[in-house]
C-alpha positions as CSV (number, residue, x, y, z in Angstrom):
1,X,130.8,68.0,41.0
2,X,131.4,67.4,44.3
3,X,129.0,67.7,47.6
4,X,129.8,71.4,48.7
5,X,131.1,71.3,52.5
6,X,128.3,72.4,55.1
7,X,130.4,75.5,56.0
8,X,130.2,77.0,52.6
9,X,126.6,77.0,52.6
10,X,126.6,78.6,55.7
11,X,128.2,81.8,54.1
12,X,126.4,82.5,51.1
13,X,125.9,81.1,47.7
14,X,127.2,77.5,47.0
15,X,131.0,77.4,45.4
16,X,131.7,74.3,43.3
17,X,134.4,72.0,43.8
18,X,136.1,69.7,41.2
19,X,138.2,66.5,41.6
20,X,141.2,66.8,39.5
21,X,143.7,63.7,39.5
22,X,143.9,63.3,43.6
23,X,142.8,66.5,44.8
24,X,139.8,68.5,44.7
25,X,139.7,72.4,44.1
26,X,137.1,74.7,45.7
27,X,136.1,78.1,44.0
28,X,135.1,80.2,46.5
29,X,133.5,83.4,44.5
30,X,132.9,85.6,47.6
31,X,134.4,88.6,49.7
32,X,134.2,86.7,53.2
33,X,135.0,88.4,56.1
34,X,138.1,86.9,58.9
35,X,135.7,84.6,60.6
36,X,133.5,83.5,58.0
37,X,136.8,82.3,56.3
38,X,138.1,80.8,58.9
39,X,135.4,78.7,59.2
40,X,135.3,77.4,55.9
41,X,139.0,77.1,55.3
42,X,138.7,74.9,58.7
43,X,135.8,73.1,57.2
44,X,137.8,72.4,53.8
45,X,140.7,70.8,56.0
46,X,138.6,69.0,57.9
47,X,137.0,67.2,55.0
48,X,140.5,67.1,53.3
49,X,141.5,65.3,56.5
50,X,144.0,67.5,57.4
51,X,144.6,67.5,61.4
52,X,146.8,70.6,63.3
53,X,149.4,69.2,65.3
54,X,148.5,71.5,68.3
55,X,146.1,74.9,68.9
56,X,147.9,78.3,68.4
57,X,147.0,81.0,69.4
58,X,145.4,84.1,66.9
59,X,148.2,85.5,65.4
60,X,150.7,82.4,65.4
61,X,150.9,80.0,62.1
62,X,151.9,76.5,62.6
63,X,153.5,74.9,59.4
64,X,154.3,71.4,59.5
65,X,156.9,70.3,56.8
66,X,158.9,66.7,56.1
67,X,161.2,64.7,54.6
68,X,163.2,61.4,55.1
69,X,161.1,60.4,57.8
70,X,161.3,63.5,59.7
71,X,159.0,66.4,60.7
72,X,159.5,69.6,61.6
73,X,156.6,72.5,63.0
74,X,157.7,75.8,62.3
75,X,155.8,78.5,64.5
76,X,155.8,81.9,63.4
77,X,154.1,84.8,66.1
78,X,153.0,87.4,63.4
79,X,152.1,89.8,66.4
80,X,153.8,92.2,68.7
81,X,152.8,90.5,71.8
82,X,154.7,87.4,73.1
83,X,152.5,84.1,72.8
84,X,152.8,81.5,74.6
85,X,151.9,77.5,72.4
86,X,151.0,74.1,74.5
87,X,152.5,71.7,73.1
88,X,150.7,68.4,72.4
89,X,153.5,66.0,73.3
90,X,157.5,66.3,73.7
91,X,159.6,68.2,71.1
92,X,162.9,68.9,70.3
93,X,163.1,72.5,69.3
94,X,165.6,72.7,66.7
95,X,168.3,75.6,67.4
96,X,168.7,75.1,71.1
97,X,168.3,71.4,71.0
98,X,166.3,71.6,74.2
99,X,163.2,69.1,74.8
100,X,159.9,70.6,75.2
101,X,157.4,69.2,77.1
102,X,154.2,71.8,77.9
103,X,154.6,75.0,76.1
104,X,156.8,77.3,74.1
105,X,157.4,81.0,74.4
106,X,157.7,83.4,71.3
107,X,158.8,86.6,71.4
108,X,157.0,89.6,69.7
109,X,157.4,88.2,65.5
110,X,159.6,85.5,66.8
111,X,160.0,82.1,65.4
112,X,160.5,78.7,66.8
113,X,161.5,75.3,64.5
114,X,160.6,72.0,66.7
115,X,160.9,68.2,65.3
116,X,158.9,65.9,66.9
């Protein structure tokens, strides 16, 4: 067994974790509420040394997928209020082929593709 992250100690009883071949998987056996989870799943991806390519925004999900070299963020405003995303450096957002320096606009359930 692995050490159990601090922030799912925090939240009630410990939840094991197991290594299997290169990964590890964490049984959480609890009904957490929103922040409680948050926290862990941020904990989790901290220790998995996972980083977010920029802040978003409650409400907006940032995916980040690649292939051949490349790498594309897909944001995705689950809301019906327009957000509004800095952006950590320059990107090219996909369909409009414009460069994006400081933020990005989403309309209400709108969705933007950028490739750094």
């Amino acid at each position: 067994m692995e050490p159990i992250p601090p922030a799912l100690t925090q939240v009630g009883p410990p939840s094991p974790a197991n290594k299997f071949g290169k990964g590890k998987a964490v049984y959480i056996g609890g009904d957490l509420d929103a922040p409680s989870l948050s926290r862990v799943l941020q904990s989790l991806a901290k220790s998995a040394g996972v980083q977010q390519p920029m802040d978003v925004p409650h409400g907006v999900e940032l995916t980040v997928r690649t292939a051949g070299g490349k790498r594309w963020i897909f944001l995705l405003n689950h809301t019906a209020e327009a957000q509004t995303v800095r952006l950590a450096k320059s990107f090219t957002e996909v369909l409009s082929k414009k460069t994006l320096n400081e933020q990005i606009g989403l309309e209400a359930y709108g969705v933007r593709i950028l490739q750094a």
